[in-house]
N, C-alpha and C positions, 0 to 999 in steps of 0.2 A: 733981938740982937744976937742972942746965942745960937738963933737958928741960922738963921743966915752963915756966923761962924762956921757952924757945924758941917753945913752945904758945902760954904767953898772947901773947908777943910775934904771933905768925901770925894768933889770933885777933882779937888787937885791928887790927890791917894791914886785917884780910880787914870786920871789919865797920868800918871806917874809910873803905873803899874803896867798899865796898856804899850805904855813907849819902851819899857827896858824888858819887857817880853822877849822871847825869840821863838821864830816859827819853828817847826819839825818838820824834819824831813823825813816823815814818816818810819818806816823800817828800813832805813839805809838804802844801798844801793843795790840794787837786782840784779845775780847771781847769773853771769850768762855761762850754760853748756853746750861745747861745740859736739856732734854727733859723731860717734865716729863708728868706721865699719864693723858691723857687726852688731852694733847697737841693739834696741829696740827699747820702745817708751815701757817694758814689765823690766826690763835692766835697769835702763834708766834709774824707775821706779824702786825698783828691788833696792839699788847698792846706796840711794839719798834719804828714803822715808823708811822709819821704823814702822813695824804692822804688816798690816794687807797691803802690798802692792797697786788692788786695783784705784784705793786713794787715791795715790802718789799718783796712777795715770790717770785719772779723772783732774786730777790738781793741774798737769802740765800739757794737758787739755784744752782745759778751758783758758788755762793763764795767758797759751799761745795760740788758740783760737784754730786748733786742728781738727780740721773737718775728718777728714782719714785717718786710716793706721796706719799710713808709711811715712819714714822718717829718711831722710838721708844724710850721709856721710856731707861733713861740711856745715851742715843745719846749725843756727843756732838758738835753742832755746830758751826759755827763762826759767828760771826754777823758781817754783814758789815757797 
């Protein structure tokens, strides 16, 4: 008898716990940078991530799926 108790008590906790949960929306919303003349992704890099720059352009790279090194005026990237 006490086991049983114990069950439903665990069960009802667990799906009590489950339902007043809330999802995350992981690290907010993604930071978009429009390019502007004169640009270039070591700028970019340079003036948003502390350190080595070439980080910051391997980060905004890979984040935006840039095959080449040119960027153009208007672009907009994602900053990671």
């Amino acid at each position: 008898m006490f086991g049983r108790i114990l069950l439903i008590a665990l069960v009802v906790t667990f799906l009590g716990w489950s339902l007043l949960t809330r999802t995350s929306d992981g690290a907010g919303k993604a930071l978009l940078y429009v390019v502007r003349p004169g640009d270039t992704r070591w700028s970019i890099a340079a003036d948003r991530y502390a350190g080595d720059p070439r980080a910051g352009i391997w980060k905004l790279q890979h984040t935006n799926g840039l095959a080449g090194t040119t960027i153009t005026p208007g672009e907009q990237l994602v900053l990671p």
